[in-house]
C-alpha positions in Angstrom: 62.8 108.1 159.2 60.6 106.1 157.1 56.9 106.4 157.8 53.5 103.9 157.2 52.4 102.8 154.5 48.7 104.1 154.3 45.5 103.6 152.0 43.3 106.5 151.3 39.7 105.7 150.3 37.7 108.7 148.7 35.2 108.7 146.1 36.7 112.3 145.0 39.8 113.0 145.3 40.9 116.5 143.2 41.7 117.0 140.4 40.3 114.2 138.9 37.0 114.2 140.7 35.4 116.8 142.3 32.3 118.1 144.2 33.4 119.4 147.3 35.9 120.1 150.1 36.7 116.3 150.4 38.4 115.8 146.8 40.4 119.0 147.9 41.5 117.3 151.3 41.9 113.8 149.6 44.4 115.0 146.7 46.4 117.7 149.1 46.9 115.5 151.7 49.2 112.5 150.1 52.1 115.1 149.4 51.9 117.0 152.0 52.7 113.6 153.9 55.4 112.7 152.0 57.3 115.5 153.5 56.9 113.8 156.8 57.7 110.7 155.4 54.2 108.7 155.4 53.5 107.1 151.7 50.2 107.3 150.7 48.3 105.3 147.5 44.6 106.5 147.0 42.0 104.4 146.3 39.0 105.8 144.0 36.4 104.9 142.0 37.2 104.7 137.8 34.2 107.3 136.6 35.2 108.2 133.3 36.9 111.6 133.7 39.2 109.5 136.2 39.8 106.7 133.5 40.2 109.3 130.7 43.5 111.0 133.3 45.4 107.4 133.9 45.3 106.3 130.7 47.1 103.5 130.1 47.2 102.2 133.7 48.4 98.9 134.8 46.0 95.9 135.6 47.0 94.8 139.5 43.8 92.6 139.9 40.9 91.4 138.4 37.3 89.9 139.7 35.5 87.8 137.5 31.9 89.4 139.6 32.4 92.5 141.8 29.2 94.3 142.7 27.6 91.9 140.1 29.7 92.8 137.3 33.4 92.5 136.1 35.5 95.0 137.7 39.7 95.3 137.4 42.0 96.9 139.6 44.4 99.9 138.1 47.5 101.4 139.3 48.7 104.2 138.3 50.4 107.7 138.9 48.1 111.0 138.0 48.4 114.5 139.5 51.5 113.8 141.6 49.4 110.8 143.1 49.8 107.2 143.7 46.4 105.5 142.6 44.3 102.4 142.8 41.5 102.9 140.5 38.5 100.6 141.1 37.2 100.2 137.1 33.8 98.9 137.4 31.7 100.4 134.3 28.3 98.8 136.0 29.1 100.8 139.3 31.2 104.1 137.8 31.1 104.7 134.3 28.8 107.2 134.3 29.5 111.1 133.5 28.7 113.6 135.2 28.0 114.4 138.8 29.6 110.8 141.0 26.4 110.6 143.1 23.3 111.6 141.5 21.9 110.9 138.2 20.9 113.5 134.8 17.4 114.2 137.6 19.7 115.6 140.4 18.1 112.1 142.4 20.8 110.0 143.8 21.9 106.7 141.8 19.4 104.1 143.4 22.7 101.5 143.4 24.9 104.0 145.4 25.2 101.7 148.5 26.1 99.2 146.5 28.6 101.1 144.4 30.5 102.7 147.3 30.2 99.7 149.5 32.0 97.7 146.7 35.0 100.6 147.2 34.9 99.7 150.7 35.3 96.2 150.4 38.2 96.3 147.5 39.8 99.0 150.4 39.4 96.1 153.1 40.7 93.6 150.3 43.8 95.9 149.7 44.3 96.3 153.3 44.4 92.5 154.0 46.9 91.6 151.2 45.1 91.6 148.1 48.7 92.3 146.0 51.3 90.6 147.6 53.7 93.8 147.1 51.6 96.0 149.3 50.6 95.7 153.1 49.2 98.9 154.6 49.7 99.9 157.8 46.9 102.1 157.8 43.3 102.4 155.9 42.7 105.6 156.5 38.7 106.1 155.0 37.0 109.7 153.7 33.2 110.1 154.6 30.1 108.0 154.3 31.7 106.5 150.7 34.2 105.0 152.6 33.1 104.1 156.0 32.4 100.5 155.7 35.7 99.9 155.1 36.7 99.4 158.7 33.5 97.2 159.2 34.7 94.8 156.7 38.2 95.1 158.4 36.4 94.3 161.6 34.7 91.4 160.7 37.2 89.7 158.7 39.3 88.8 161.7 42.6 88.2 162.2 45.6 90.5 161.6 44.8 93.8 160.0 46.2 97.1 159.3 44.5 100.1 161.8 41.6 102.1 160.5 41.2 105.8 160.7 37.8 107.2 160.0 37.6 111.1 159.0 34.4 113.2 159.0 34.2 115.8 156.6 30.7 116.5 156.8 28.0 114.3 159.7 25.1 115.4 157.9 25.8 112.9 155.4 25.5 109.5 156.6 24.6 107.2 154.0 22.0 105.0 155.0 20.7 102.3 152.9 18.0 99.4 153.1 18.8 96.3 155.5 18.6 93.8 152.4 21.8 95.3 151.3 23.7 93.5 154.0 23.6 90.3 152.1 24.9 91.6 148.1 27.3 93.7 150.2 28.7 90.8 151.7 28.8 91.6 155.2 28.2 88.6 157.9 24.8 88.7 159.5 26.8 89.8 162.8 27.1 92.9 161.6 24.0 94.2 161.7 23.8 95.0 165.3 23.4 97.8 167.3 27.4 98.0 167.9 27.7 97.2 164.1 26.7 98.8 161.1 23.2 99.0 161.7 21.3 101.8 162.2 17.4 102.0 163.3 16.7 99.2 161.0 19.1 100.1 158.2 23.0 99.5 156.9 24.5 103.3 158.3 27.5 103.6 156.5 29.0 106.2 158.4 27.9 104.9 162.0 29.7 101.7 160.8 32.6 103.8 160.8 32.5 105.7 163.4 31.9 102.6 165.4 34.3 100.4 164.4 37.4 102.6 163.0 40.7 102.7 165.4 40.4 106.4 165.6 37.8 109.0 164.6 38.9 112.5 162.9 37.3 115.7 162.2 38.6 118.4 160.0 38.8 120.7 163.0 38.5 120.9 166.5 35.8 123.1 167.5 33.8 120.7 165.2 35.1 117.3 167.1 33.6 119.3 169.9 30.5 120.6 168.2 29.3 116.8 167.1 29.3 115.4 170.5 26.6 117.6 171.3 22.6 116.9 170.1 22.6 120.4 168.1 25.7 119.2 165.4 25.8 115.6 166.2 23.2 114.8 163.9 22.0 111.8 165.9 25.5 110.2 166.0 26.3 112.4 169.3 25.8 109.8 171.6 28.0 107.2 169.7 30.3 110.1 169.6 30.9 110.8 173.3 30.9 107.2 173.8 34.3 107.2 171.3 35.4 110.8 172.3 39.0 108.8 173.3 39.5 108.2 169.9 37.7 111.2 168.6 40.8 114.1 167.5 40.3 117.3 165.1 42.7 118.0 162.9 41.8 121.2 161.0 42.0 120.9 157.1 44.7 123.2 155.0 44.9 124.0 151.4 47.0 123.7 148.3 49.3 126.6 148.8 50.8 126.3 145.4 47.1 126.1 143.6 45.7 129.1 146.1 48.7 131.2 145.1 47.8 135.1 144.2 51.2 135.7 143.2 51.0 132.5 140.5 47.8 132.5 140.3 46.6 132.7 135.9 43.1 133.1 136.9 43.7 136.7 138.4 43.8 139.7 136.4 46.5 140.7 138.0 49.0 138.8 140.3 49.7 139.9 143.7 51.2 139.4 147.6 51.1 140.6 150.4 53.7 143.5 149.8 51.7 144.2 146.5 48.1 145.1 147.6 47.7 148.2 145.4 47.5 145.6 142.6 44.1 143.9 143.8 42.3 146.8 143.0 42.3 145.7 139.0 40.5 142.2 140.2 38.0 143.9 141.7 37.2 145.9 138.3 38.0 142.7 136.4 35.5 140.9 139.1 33.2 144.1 139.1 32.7 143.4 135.2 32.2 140.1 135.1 29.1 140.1 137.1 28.2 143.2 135.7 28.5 145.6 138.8 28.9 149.3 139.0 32.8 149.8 138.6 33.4 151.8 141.4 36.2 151.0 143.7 34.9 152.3 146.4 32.4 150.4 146.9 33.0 147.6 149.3 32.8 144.6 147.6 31.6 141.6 149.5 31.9 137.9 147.5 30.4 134.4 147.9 31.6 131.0 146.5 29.2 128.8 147.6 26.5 125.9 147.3 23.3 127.5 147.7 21.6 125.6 150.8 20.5 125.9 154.1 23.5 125.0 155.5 25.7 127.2 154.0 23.4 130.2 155.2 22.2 131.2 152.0 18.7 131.9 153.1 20.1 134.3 155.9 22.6 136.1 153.2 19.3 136.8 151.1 17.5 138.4 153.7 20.1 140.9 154.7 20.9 141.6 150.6 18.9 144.7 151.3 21.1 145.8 154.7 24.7 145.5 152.2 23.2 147.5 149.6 21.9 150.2 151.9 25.6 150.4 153.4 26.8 151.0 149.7 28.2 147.5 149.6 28.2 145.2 146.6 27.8 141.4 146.7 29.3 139.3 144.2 28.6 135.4 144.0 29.3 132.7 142.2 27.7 129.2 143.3 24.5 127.2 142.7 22.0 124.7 144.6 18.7 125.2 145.9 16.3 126.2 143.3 14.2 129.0 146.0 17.6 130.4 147.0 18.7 130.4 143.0 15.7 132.7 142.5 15.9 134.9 145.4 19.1 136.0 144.3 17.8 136.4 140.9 15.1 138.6 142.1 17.7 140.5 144.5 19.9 141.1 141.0 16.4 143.0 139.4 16.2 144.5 142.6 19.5 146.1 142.7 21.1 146.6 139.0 24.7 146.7 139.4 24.8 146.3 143.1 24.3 142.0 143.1 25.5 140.3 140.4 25.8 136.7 140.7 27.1 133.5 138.6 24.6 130.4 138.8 27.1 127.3 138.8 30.8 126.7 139.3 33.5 128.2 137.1 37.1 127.8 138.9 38.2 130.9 137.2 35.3 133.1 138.8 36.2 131.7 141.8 39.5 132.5 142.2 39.0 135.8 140.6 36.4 136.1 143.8 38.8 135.3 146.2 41.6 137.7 144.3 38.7 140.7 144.0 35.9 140.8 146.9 37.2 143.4 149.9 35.8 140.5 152.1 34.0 137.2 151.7 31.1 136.0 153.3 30.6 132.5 155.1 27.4 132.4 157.5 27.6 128.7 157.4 24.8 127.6 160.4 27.6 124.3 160.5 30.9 124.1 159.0 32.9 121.1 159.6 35.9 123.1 158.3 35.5 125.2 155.6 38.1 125.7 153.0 37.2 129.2 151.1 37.6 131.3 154.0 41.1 129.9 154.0 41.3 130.9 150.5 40.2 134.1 151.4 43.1 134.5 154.4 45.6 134.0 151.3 44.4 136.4 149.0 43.7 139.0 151.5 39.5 138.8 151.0 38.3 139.3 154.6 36.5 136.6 155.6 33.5 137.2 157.1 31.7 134.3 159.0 29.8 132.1 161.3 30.9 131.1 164.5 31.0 127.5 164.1 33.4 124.5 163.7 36.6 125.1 161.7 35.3 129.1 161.1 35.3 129.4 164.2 39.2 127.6 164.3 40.3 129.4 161.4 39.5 133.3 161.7 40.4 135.3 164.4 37.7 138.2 165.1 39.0 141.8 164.6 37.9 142.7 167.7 39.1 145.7 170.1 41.7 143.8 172.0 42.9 141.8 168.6 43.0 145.0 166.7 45.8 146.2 169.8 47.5 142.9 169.3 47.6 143.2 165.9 45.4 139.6 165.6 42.8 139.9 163.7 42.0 138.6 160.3 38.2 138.1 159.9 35.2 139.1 161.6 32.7 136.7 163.2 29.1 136.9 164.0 26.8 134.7 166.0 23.8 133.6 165.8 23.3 133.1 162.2 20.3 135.4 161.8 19.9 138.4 159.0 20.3 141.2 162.2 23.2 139.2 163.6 24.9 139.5 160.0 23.5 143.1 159.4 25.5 144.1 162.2 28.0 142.6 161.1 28.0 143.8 158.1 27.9 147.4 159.2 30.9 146.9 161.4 33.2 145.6 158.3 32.0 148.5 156.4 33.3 150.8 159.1 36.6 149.1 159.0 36.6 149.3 155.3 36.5 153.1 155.9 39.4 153.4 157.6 42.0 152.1 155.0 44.9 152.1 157.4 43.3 149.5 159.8 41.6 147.2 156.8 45.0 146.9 154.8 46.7 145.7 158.0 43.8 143.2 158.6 44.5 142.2 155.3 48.5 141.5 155.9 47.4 140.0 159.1 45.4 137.1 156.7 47.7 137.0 154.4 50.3 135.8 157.3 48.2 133.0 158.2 49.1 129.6 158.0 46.7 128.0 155.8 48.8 125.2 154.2 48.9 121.6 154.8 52.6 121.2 156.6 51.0 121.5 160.5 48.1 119.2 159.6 50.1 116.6 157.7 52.5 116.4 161.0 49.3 115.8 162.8 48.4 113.0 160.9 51.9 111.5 160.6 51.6 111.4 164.2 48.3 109.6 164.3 49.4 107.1 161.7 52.5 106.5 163.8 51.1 105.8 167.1 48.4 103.6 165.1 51.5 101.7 163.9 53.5 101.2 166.4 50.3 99.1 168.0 49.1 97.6 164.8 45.9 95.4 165.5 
């Protein structure tokens, strides 16, 4: 049965643009849903690396002034993807990181550069080419969100909107004298609209004004309607918790593969174990630990923030070493947190070795050689490594918060019976509530019998995109079927 016809708008989409879990989401998703029978073109912005991929793309559109400069529309196939690519050079041709400038300060013009995406999304969805008609505009985060604002506003027949969250603590909010170069009627900026104690919030617009409202899990859609997670939009959130669903996030089982995976040292499944044991030396040595196997090896791929629980993983640095543990991790962010760890390293030679920045290799060699992973995110909308670490048999370790909470099943007494457990979980996120923690995996570590079948037990997990993508085919059916 044929499905919709959607439009996905992301300002990263992988693996042409990438700074987090959204570009992984955005470029997984489309085929998964082509298996369900939903077609899905991806509309992004034409940075340079994303230019330099389509090549020789063909012009569908052109504007004379978009964003106040010339700006073409591309089409094009990349990555197994259908594309629009929005080539503005005022707004996106800039290398380097999509948001912030060569000072780490976000681009001053970034309202106007991703509300331009919005509005060429809303163009698109109201017949901009005459040889596509959307049934769904299906938008990715703050960068996207005004997209079913300028749906709203413009009246008259119009595909439905879905609005995902991948993260509430970015909002995007931007000064009220926007309203006019973005081109949205003076209507708008209402309480009920797109405004937002006295400026233009981008996300509240969308969260407002989108058909229906997504999360990438469900503990999180839970989590965000209340005034500890819901970041200030809780209210608007319970007011809309009709439209509000989770739908937890998979991964790219063929990328996330330890069996296929080149980064490894040496491939491996689930019947194969035994073989991890040479990523863990191979990991071991490239962060220049002790090479003992042994040791409990405990990894991190990570930003470095508050959020993520970095600060609490550097106060209990001491408690894993004292249990002979090892930590090994491989991220970057906050400049405090970048030099704790540093100091941890001179503190423990060949007990904490760490990798300031991201290297893909490292972190797949992280997932393929750590015993167990840590995550004490304080909020997680999702999370995508510790699904990684379910797939190549790393014990994740974590939080007990939004999609952590969804994903990994503590190894609890009664699960350890039932043969259920994958992870472990702690709660609160404090250095004694991870200590403890820490102690426990340790003990399980110990006893090889139990840890290997926790290991199997992750391994068995389904991680991929095939129960989420019938989720959202579902959505973008029943949307459909009562198109506005």
């Amino acid at each position: 049965m044929k499905g919709p016809l959607v439009l996905s708008v992301a300002s990263e989409v992988f693996p042409l643009a990438k700074t987090g879990g959204l570009a992984d989401v955005a470029g997984a998703l489309p085929p998964a849903l082509a298996a369900e029978g939903v077609t899905v073109h991806t509309l992004m912005p034409g940075y340079p690396a994303v230019l330099a991929a389509v090549g020789e793309a063909e012009v569908v559109h052109r504007w004379p002034t978009l964003g106040a400069g010339p700006a073409r529309l591309l089409a094009a196939r990349a990555s197994g993807l259908s594309l629009f690519v929005l080539d503005a050079p005022h707004l996106y041709g800039r290398p380097g990181n999509p948001y912030t400038g060569p000072d780490g300060k976000d681009w001053p013009d970034n309202g106007l550069r991703f509300g331009t995406l919005a509005s060429v999304a809303a163009q698109l969805g109201r017949g901009l080419l005459r040889a596509f008609a959307p049934d769904i505009v299906h938008a990715h985060d703050w960068q996207a969100a005004l997209a079913p604002a300028y749906l709203h506003y413009a009246g008259g027949r119009r595909p439905r909107t879905v609005m995902t969250v991948h993260n509430l603590a970015f909002q995007g909010q931007f000064p009220a004298a926007l309203l006019e170069p973005l081109g949205l009627p003076p209507e708008s900026f209402a309480m009920d609209g797109v405004e937002y104690y006295g400026t233009i919030g981008f996300l509240k617009a969308g969260l407002a004004l989108a058909d229906r409202i997504t999360t990438v899990s469900p503990r999180y859609a839970m989590e965000i309607r209340t005034p500890e997670f819901g970041m200030g939009l809780d209210g608007l959130l319970r007011n809309r918790a009709g439209v509000l669903t989770g739908i937890l996030n998979g991964i790219d089982t063929v990328y996330w593969d330890p069996a296929k995976d080149p980064y490894l040292a040496e491939r491996f499944d689930a019947k194969t174990l035994a073989k991890r044991v040479s990523n863990k030396s191979a990991l071991q040595a490239r962060l220049g630990l002790e090479p003992r196997a042994d040791a409990p090896l405990f990894g991190v791929v990570s930003r470095l923030t508050w959020q993520k629980g970095m600060d609490v993983l550097l106060e209990a640095i001491d408690d894993l070493v004292a249990l002979g543990g090892q930590l090994a991790l491989v991220g970057s962010g906050e400049a405090a947190l970048e030099a704790g760890l540093a100091a941890a390293v001179a503190r423990h030679p060949g007990r904490v070795g760490i990798l300031i920045g991201f290297d893909e290799g490292a972190a797949h060699l992280v997932q393929g050689g750590a015993d167990a992973l840590l995550v004490p995110s304080r909020f997680e909308p999702c999370g995508l490594t510790q699904l990684c670490a379910l797939r190549y048999g790393a014990i994740p370790i974590v939080a007990r918060v939004g999609g952590l909470a969804d994903t990994v099943i503590d190894a609890n007494e009664m699960a350890l019976v039932a043969s259920a457990g994958n992870g472990l979980q702690f709660s609160p996120v404090t250095r004694e509530a991870l200590a403890l923690t820490l102690e426990r995996a340790v003990a399980l570590y110990r006893d090889r019998a139990t840890w290997r079948r926790l290991q199997q037990h992750a391994m068995a997990a389904e991680v991929g995109w095939r129960r989420p993508a019938g989720q959202y085919a579902a959505l973008y059916r029943q949307l459909a079927a009562g198109a506005a």
